[in-house]
LUMSE-515118 format. One record per atom (N, C-alpha, C, O): y, z, x; atom name; residue number from 0; residue in one letter. Coordinates in steps of 0.05 Angstrom, whole numbers. Last residue first. Example, Ala and Ser with C-alpha at 12.3 -4.5 7.8 and 13.67 -1.06 7.14 Angstrom:
2
(pt (-45; 142; 257); N; 1; S)
(pt (-21; 143; 273); CA; 1; S)
(pt (1; 157; 258); C; 1; S)
(pt (23; 161; 268); O; 1; S)
(pt (-114; 156; 264); N; 0; A)
(pt (-90; 156; 246); CA; 0; A)
(pt (-66; 156; 264); C; 0; A)
(pt (-66; 169; 285); O; 0; A)
END
This chain:
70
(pt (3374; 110; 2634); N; 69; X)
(pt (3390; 86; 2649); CA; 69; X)
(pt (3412; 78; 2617); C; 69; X)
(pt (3429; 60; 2618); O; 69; X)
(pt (3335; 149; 2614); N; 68; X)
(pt (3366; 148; 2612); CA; 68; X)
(pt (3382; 142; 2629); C; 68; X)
(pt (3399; 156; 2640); O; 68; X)
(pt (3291; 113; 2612); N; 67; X)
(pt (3314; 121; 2584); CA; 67; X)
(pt (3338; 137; 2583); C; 67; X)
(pt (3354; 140; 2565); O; 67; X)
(pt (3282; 116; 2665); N; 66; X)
(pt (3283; 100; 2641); CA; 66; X)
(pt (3293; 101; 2615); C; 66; X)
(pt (3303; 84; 2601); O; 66; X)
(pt (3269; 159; 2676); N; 65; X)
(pt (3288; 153; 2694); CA; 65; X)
(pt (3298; 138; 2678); C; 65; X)
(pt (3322; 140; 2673); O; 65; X)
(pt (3222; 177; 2640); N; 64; X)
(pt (3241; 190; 2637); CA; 64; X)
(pt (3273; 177; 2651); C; 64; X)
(pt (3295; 182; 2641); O; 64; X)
(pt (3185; 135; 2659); N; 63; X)
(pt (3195; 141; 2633); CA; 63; X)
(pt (3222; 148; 2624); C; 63; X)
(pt (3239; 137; 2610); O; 63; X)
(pt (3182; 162; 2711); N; 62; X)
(pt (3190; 132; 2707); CA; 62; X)
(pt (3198; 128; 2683); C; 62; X)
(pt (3220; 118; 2681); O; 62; X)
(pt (3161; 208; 2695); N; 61; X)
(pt (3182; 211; 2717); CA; 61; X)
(pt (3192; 181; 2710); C; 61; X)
(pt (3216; 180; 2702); O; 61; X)
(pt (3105; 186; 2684); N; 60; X)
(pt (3121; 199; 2658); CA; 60; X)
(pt (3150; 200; 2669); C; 60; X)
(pt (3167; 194; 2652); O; 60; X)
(pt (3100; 160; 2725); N; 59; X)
(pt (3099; 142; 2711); CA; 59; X)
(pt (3107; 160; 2691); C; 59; X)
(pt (3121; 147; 2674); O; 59; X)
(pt (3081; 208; 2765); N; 58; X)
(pt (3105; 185; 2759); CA; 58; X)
(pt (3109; 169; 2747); C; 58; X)
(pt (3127; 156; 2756); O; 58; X)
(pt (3044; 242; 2724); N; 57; X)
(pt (3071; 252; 2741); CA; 57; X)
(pt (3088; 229; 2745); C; 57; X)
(pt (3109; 227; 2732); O; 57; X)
(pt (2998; 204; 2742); N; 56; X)
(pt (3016; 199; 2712); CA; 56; X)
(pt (3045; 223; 2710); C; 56; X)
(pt (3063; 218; 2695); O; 56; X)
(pt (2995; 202; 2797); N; 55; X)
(pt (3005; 178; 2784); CA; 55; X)
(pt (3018; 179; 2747); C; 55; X)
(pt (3034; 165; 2733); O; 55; X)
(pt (2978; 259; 2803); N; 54; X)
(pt (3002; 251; 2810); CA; 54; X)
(pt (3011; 217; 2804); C; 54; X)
(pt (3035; 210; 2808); O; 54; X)
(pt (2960; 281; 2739); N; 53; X)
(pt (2948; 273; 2767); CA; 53; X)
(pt (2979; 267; 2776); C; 53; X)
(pt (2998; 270; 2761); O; 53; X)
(pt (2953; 346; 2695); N; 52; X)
(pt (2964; 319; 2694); CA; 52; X)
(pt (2962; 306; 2730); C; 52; X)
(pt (2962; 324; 2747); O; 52; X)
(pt (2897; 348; 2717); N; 51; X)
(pt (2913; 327; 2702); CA; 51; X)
(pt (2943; 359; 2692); C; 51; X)
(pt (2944; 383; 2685); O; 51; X)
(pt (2866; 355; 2789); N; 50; X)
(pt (2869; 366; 2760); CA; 50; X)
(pt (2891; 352; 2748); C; 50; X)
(pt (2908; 343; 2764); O; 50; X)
(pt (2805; 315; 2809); N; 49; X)
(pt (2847; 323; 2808); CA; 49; X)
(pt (2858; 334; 2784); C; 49; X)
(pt (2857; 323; 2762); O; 49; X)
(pt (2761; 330; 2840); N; 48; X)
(pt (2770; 342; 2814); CA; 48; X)
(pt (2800; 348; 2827); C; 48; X)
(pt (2812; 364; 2840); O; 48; X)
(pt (2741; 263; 2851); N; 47; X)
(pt (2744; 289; 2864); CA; 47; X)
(pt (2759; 303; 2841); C; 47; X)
(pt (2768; 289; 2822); O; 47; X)
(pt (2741; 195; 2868); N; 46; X)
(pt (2731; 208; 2860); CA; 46; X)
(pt (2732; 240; 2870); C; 46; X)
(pt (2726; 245; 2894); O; 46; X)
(pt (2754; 144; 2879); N; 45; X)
(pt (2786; 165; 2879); CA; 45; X)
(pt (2769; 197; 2875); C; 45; X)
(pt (2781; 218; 2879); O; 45; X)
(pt (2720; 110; 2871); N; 44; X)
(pt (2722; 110; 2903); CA; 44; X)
(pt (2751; 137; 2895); C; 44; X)
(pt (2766; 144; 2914); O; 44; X)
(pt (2692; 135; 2808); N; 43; X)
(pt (2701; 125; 2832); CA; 43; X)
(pt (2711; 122; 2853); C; 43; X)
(pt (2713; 145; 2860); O; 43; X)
(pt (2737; 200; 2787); N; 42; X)
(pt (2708; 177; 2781); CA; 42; X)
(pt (2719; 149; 2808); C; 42; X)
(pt (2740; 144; 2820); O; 42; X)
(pt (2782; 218; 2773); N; 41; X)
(pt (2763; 241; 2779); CA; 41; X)
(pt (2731; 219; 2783); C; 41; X)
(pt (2708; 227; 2782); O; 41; X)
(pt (2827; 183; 2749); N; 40; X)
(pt (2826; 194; 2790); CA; 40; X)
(pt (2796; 220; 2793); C; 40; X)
(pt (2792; 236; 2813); O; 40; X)
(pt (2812; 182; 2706); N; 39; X)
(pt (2809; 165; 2718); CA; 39; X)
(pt (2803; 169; 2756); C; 39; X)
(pt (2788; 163; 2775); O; 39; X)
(pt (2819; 232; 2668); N; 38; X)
(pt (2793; 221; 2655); CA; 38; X)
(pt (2793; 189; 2694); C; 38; X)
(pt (2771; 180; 2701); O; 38; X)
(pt (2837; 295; 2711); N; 37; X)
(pt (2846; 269; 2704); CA; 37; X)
(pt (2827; 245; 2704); C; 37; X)
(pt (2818; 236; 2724); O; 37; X)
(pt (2822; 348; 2675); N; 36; X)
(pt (2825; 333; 2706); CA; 36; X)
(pt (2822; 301; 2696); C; 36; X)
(pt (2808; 290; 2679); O; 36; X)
(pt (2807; 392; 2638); N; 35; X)
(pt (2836; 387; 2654); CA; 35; X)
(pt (2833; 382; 2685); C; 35; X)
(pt (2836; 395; 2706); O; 35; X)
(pt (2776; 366; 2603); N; 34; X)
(pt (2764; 400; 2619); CA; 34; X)
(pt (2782; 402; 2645); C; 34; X)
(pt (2775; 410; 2667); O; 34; X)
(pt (2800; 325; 2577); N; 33; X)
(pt (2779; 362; 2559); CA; 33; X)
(pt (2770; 373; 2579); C; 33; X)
(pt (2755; 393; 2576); O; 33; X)
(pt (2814; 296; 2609); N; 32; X)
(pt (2792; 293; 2608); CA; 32; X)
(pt (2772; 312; 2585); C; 32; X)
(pt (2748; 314; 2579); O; 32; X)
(pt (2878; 267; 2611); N; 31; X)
(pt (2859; 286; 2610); CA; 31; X)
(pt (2828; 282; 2597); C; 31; X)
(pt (2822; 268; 2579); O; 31; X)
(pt (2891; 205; 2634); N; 30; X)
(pt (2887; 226; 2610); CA; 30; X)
(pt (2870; 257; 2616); C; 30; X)
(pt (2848; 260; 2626); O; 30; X)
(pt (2902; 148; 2655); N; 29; X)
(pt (2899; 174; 2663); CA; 29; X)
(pt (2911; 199; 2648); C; 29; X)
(pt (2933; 210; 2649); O; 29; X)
(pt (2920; 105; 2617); N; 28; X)
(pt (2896; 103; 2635); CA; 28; X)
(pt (2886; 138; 2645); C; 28; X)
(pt (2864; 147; 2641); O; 28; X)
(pt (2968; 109; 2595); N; 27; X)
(pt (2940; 110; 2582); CA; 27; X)
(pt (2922; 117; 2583); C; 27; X)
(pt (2908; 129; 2568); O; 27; X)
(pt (3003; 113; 2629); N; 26; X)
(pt (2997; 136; 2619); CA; 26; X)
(pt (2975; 132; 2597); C; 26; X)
(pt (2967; 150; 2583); O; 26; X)
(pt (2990; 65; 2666); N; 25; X)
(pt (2976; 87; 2679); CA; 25; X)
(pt (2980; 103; 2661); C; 25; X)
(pt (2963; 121; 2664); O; 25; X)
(pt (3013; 35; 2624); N; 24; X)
(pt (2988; 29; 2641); CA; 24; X)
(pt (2971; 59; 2648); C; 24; X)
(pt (2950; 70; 2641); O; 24; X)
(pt (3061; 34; 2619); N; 23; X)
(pt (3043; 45; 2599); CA; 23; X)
(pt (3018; 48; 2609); C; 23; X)
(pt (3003; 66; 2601); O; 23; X)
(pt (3075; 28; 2677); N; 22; X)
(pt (3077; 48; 2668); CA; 22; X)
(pt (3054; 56; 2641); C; 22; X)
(pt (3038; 74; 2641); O; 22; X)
(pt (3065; -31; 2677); N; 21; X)
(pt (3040; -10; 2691); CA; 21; X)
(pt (3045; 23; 2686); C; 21; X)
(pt (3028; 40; 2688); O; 21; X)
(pt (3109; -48; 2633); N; 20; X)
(pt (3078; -47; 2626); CA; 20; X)
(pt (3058; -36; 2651); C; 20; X)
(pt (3035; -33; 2644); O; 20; X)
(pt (3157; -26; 2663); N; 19; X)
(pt (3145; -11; 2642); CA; 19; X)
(pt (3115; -25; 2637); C; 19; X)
(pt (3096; -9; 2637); O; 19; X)
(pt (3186; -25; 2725); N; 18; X)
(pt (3149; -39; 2718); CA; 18; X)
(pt (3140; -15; 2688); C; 18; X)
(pt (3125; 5; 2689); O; 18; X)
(pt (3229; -7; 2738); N; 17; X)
(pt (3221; -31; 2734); CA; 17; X)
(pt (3206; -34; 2724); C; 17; X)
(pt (3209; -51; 2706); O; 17; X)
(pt (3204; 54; 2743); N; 16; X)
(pt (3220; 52; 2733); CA; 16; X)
(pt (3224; 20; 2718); C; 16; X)
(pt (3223; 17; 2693); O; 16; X)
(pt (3165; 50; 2798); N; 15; X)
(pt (3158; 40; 2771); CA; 15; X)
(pt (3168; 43; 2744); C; 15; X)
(pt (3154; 39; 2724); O; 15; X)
(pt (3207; 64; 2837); N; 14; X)
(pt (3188; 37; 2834); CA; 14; X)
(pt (3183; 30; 2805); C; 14; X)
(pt (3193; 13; 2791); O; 14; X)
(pt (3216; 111; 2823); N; 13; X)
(pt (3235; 99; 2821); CA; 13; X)
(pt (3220; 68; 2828); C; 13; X)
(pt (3231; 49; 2816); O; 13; X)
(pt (3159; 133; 2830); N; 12; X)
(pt (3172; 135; 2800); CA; 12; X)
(pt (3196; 122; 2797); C; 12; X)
(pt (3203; 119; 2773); O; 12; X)
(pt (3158; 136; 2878); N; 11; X)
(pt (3134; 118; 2864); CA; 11; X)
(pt (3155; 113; 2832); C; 11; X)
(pt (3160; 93; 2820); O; 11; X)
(pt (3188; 168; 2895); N; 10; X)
(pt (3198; 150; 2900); CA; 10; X)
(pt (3175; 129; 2882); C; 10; X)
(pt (3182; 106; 2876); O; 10; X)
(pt (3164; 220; 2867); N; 9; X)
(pt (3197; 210; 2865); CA; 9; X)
(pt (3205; 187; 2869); C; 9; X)
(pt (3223; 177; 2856); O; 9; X)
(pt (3122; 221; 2907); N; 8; X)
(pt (3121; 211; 2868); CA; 8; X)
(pt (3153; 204; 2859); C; 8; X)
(pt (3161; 185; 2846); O; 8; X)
(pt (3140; 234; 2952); N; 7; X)
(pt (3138; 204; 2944); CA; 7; X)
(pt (3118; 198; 2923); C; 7; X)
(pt (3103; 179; 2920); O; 7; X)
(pt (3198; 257; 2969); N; 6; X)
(pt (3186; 260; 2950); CA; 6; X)
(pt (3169; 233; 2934); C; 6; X)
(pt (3177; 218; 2916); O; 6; X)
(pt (3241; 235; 3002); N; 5; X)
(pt (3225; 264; 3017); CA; 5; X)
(pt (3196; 260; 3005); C; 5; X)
(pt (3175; 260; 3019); O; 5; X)
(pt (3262; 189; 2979); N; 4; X)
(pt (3256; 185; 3001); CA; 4; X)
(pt (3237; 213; 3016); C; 4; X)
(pt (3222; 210; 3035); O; 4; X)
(pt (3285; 219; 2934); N; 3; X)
(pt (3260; 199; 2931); CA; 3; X)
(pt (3248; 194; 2963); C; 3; X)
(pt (3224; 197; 2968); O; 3; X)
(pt (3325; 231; 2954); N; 2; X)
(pt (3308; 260; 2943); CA; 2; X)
(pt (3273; 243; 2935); C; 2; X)
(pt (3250; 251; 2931); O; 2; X)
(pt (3363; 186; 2957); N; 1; X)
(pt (3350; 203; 2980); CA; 1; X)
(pt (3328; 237; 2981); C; 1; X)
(pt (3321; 254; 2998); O; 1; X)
(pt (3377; 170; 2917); N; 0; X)
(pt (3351; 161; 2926); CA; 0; X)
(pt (3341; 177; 2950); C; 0; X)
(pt (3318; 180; 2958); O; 0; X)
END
């Protein structure tokens, strides 16, 4: 955990390791857009060109991954 502690999608991703339905959540939610920036963090108060893949679906695929091979 201590590579989580530097790295805080690392550590978001060991959070939401637990939390599979916000996982599906966010890799639903934040998709590319067809012009590679993320369909959610690019609109409202987040609003700005984050290019996709964003750093929430970085952890939540990272969460995925931590996840299956528990």
């Amino acid at each position: 955990m201590s590579g989580a502690k530097r790295d805080p999608i690392a550590a978001l991703a060991v959070f939401l390791t637990g939390q599979p339905t916000a996982v599906a959540r966010l890799l639903a939610d934040h998709v590319d857009d067809g012009r590679g920036y993320c369909r959610v963090c690019s609109v409202g108060a987040q609003r700005g060109n984050h290019t996709w893949p964003c750093s929430l679906h970085a952890a939540a695929t990272a969460a995925t991954h931590r996840r299956r091979s528990q």
